[in-house]
mmCIF file of the N, C-alpha and C atoms, coordinates in Angstrom:
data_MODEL
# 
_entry.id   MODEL 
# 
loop_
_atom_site.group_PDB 
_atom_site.id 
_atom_site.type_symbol 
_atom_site.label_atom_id 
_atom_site.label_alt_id 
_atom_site.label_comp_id 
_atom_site.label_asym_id 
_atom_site.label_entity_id 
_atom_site.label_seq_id 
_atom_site.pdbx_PDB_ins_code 
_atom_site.Cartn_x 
_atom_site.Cartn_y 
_atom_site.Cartn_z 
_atom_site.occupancy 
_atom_site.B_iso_or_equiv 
_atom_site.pdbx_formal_charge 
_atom_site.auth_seq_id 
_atom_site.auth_comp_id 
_atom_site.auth_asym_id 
_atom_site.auth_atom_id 
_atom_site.pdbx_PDB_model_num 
ATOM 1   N N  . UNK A 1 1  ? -55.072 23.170 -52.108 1.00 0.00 ? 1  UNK A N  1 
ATOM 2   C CA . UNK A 1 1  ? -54.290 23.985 -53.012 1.00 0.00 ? 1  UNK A CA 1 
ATOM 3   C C  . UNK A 1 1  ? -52.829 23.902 -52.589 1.00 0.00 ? 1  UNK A C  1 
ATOM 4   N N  . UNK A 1 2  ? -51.792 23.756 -53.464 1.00 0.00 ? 2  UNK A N  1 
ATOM 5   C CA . UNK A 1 2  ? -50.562 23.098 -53.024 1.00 0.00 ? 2  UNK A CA 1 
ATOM 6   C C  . UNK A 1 2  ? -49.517 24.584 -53.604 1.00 0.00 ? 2  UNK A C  1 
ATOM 7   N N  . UNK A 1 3  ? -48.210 24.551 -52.755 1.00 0.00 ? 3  UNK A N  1 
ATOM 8   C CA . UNK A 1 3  ? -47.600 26.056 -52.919 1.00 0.00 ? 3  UNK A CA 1 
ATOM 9   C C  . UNK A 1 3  ? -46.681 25.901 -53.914 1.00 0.00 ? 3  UNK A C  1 
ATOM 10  N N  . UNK A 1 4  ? -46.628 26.617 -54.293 1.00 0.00 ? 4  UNK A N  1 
ATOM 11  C CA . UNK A 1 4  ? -45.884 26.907 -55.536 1.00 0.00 ? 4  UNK A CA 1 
ATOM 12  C C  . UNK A 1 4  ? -44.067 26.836 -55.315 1.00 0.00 ? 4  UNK A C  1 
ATOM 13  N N  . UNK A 1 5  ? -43.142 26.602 -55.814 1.00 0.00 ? 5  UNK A N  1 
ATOM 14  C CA . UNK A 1 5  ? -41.684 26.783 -55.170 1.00 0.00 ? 5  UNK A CA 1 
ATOM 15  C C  . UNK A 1 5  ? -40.994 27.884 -54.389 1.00 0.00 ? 5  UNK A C  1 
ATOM 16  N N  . UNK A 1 6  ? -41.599 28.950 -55.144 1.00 0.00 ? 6  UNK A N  1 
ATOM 17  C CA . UNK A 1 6  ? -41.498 30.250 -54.416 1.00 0.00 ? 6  UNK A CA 1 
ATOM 18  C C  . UNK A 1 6  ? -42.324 30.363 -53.537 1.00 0.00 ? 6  UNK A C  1 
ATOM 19  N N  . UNK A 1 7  ? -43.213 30.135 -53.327 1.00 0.00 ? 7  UNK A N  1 
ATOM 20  C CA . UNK A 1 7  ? -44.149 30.367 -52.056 1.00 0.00 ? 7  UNK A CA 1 
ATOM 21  C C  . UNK A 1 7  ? -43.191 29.769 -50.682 1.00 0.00 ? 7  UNK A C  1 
ATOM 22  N N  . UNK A 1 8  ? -42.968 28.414 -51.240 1.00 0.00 ? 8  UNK A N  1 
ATOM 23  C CA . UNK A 1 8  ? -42.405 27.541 -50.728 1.00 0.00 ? 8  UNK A CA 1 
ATOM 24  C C  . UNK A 1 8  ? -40.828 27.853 -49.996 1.00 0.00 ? 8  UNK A C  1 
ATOM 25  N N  . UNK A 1 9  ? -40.092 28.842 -50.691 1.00 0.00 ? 9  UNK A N  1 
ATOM 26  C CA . UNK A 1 9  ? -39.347 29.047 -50.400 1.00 0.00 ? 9  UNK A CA 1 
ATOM 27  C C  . UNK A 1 9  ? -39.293 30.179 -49.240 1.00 0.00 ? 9  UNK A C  1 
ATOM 28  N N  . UNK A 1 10 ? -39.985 30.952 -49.410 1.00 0.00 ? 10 UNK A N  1 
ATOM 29  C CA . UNK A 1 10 ? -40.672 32.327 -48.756 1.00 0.00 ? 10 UNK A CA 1 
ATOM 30  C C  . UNK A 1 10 ? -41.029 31.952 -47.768 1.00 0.00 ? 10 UNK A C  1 
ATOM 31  N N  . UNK A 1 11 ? -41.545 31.231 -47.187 1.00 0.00 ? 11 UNK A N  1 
ATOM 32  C CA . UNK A 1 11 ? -42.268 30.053 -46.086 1.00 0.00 ? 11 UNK A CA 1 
ATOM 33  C C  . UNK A 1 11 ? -40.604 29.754 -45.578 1.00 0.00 ? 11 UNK A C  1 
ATOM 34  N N  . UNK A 1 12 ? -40.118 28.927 -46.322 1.00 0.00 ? 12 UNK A N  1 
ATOM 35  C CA . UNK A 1 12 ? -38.753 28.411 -45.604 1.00 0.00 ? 12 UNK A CA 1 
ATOM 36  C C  . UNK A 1 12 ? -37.566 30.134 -45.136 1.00 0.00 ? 12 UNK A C  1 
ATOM 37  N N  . UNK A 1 13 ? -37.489 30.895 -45.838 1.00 0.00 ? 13 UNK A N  1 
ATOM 38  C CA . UNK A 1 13 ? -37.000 32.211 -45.598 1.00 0.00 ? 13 UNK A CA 1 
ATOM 39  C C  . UNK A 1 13 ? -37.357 32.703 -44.375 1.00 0.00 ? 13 UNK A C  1 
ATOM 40  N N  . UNK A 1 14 ? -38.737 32.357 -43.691 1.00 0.00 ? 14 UNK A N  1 
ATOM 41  C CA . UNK A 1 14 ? -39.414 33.234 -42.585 1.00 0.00 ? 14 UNK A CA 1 
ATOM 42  C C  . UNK A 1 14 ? -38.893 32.355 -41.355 1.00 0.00 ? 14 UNK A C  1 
ATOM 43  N N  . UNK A 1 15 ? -38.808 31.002 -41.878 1.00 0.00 ? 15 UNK A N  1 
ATOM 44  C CA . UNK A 1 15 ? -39.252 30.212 -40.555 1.00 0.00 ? 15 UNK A CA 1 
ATOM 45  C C  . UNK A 1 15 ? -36.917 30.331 -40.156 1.00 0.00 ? 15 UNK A C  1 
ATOM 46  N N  . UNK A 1 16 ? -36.292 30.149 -41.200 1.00 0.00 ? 16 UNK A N  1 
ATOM 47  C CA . UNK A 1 16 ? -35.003 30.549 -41.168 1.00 0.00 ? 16 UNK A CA 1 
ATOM 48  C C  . UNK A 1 16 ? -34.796 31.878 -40.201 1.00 0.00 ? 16 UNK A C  1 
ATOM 49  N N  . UNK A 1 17 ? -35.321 32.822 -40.719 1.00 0.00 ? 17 UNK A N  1 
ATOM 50  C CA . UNK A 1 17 ? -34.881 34.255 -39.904 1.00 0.00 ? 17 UNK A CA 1 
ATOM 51  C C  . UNK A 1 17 ? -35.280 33.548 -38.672 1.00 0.00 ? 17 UNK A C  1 
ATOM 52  N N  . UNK A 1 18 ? -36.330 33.768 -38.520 1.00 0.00 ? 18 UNK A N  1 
ATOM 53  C CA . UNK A 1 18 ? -36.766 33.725 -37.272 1.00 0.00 ? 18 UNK A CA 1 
ATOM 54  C C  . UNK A 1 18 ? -36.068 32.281 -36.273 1.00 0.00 ? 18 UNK A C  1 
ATOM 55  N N  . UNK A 1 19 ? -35.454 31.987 -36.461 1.00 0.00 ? 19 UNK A N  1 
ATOM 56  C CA . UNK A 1 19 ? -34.818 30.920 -35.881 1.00 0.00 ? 19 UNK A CA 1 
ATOM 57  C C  . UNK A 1 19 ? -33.184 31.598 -35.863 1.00 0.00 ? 19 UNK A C  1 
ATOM 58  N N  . UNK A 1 20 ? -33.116 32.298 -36.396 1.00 0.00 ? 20 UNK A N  1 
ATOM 59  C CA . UNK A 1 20 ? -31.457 32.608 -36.632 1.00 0.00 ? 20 UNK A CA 1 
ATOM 60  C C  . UNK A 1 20 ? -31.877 33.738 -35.609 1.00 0.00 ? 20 UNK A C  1 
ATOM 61  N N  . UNK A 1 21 ? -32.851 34.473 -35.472 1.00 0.00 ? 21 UNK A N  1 
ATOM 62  C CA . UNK A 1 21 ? -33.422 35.623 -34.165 1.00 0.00 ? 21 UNK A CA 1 
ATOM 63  C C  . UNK A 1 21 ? -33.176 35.186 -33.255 1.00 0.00 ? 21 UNK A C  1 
ATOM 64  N N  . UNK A 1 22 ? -33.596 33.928 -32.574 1.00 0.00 ? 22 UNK A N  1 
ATOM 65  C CA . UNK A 1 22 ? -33.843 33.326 -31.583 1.00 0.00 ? 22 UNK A CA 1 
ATOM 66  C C  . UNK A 1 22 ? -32.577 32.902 -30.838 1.00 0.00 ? 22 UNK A C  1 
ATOM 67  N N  . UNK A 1 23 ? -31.780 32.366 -31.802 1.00 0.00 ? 23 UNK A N  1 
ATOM 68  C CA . UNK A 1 23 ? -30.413 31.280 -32.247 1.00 0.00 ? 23 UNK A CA 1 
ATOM 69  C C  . UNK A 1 23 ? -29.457 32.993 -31.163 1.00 0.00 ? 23 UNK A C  1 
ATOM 70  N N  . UNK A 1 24 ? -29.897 34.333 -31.696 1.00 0.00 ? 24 UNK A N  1 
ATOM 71  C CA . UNK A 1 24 ? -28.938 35.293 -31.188 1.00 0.00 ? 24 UNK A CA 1 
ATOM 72  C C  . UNK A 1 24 ? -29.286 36.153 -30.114 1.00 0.00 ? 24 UNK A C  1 
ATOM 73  N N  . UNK A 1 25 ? -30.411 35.597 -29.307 1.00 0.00 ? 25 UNK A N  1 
ATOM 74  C CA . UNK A 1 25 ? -31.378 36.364 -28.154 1.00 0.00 ? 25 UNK A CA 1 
ATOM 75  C C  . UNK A 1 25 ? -29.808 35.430 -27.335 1.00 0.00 ? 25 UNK A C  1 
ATOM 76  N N  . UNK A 1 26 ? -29.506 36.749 -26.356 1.00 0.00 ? 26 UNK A N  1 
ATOM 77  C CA . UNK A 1 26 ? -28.709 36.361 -25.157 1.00 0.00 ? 26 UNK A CA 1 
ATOM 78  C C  . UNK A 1 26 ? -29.625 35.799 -24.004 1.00 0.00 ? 26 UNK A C  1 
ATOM 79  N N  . UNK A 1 27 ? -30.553 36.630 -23.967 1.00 0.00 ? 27 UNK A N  1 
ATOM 80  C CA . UNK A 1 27 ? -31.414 36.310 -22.631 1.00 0.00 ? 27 UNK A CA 1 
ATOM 81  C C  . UNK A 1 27 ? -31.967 35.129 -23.049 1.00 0.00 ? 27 UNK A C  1 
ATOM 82  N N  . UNK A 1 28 ? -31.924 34.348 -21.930 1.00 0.00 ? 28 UNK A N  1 
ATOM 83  C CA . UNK A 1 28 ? -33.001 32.668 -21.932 1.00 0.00 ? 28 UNK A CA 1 
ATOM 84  C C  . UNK A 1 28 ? -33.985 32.563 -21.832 1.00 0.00 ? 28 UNK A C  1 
ATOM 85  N N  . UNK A 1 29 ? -34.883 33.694 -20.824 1.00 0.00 ? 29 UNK A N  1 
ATOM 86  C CA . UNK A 1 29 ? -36.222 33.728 -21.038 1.00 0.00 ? 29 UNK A CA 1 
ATOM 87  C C  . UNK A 1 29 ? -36.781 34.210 -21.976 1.00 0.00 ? 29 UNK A C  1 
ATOM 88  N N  . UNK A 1 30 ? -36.227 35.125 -23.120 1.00 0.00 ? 30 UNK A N  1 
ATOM 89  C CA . UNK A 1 30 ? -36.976 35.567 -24.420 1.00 0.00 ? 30 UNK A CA 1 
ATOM 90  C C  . UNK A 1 30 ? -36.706 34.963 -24.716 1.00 0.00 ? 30 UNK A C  1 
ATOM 91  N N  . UNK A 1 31 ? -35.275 33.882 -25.025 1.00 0.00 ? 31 UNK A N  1 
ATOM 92  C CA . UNK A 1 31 ? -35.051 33.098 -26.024 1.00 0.00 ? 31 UNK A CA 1 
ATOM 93  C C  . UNK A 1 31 ? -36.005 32.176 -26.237 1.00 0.00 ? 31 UNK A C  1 
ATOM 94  N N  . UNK A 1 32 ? -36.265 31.291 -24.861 1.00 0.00 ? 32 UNK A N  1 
ATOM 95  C CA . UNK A 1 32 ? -37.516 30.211 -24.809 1.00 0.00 ? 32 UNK A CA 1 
ATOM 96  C C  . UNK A 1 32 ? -38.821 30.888 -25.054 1.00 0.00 ? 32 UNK A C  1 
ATOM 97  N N  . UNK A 1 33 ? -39.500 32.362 -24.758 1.00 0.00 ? 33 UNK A N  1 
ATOM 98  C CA . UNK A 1 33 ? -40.788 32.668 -24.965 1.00 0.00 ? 33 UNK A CA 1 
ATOM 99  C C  . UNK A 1 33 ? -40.610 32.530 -26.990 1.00 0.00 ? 33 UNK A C  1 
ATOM 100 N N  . UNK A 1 34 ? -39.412 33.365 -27.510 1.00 0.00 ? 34 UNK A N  1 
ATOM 101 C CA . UNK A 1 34 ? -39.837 33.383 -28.963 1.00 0.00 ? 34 UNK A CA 1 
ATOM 102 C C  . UNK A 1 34 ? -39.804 32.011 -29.610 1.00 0.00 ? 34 UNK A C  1 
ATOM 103 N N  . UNK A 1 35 ? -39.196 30.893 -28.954 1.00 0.00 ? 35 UNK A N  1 
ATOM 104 C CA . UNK A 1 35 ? -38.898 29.592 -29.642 1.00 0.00 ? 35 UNK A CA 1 
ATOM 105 C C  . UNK A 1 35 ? -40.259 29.188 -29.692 1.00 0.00 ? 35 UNK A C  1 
ATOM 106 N N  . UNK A 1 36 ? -40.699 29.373 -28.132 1.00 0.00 ? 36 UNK A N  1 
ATOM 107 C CA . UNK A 1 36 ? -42.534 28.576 -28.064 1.00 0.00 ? 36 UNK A CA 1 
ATOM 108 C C  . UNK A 1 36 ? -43.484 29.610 -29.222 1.00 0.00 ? 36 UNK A C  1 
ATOM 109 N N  . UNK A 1 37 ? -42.803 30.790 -29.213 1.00 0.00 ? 37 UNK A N  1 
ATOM 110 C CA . UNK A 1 37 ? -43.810 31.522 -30.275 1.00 0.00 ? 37 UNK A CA 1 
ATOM 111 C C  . UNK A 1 37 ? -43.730 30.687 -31.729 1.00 0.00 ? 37 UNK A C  1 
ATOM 112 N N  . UNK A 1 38 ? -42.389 30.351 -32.010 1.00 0.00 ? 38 UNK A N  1 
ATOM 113 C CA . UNK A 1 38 ? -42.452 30.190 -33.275 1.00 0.00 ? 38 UNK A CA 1 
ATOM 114 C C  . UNK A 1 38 ? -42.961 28.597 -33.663 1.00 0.00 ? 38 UNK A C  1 
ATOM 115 N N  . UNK A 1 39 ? -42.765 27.805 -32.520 1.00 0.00 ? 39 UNK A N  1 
ATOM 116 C CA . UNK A 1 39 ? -43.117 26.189 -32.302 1.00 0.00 ? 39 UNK A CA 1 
ATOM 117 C C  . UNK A 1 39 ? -44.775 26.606 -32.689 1.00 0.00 ? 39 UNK A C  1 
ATOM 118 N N  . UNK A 1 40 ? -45.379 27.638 -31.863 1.00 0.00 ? 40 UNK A N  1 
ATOM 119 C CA . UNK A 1 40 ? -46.640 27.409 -32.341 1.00 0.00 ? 40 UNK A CA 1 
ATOM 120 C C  . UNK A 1 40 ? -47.387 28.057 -33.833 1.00 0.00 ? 40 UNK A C  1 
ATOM 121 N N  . UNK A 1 41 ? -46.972 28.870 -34.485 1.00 0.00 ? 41 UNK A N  1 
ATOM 122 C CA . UNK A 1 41 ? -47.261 29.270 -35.492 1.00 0.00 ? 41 UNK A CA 1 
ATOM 123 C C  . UNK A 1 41 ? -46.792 28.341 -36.137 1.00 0.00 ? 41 UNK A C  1 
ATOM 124 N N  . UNK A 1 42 ? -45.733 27.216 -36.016 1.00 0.00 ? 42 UNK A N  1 
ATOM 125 C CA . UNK A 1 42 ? -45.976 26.122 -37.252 1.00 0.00 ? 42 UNK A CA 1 
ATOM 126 C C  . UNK A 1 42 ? -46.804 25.089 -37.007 1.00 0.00 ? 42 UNK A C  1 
ATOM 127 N N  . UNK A 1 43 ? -47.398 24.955 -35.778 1.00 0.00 ? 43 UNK A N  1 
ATOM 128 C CA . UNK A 1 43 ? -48.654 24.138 -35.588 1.00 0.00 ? 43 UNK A CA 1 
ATOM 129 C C  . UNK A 1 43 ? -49.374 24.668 -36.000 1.00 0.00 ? 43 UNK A C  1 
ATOM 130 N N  . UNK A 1 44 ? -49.930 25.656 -35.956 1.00 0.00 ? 44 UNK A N  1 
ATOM 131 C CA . UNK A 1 44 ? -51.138 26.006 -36.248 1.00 0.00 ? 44 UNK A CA 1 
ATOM 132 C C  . UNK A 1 44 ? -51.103 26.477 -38.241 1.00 0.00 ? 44 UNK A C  1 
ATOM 133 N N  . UNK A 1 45 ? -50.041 26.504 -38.445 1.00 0.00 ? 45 UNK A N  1 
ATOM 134 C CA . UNK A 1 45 ? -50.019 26.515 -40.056 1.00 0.00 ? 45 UNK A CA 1 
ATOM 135 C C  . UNK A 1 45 ? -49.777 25.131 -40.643 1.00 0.00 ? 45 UNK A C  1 
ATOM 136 N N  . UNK A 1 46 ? -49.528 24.229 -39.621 1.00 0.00 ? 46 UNK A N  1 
ATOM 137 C CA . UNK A 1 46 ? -49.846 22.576 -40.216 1.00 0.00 ? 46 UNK A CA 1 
ATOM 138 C C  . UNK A 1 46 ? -51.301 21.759 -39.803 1.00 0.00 ? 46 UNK A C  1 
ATOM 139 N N  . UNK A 1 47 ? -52.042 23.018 -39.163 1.00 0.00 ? 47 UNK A N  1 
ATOM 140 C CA . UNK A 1 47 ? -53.706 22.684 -38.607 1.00 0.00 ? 47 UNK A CA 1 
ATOM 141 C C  . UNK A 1 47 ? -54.157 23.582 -39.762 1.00 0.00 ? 47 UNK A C  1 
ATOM 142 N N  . UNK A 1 48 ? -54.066 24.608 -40.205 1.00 0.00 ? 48 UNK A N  1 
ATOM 143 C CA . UNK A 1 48 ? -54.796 25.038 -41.771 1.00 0.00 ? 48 UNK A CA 1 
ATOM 144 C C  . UNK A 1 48 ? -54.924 24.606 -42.794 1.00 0.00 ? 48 UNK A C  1 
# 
């Protein structure tokens, strides 16, 4: 089943914030724990 543009976009909206979060963490060790967080939720949403 293939996503619709808006879905599509909504998907691109999340993975944006959350990178612009990361992009403004001062600390280096959260910065690297949320980057590996977010590295893996797009593996595992390109394994579904």
């Amino acid at each position: 089943m293939g996503q619709t543009d808006i879905q599509f976009k909504a998907f691109i909206r999340f993975v944006l914030d959350a990178l612009k979060e990361v992009n403004e963490e001062k600390n280096e060790e959260k910065r690297s724990e949320k980057m590996k967080k977010i590295l893996e939720n797009l593996q595992k949403t390109l394994e579904d």
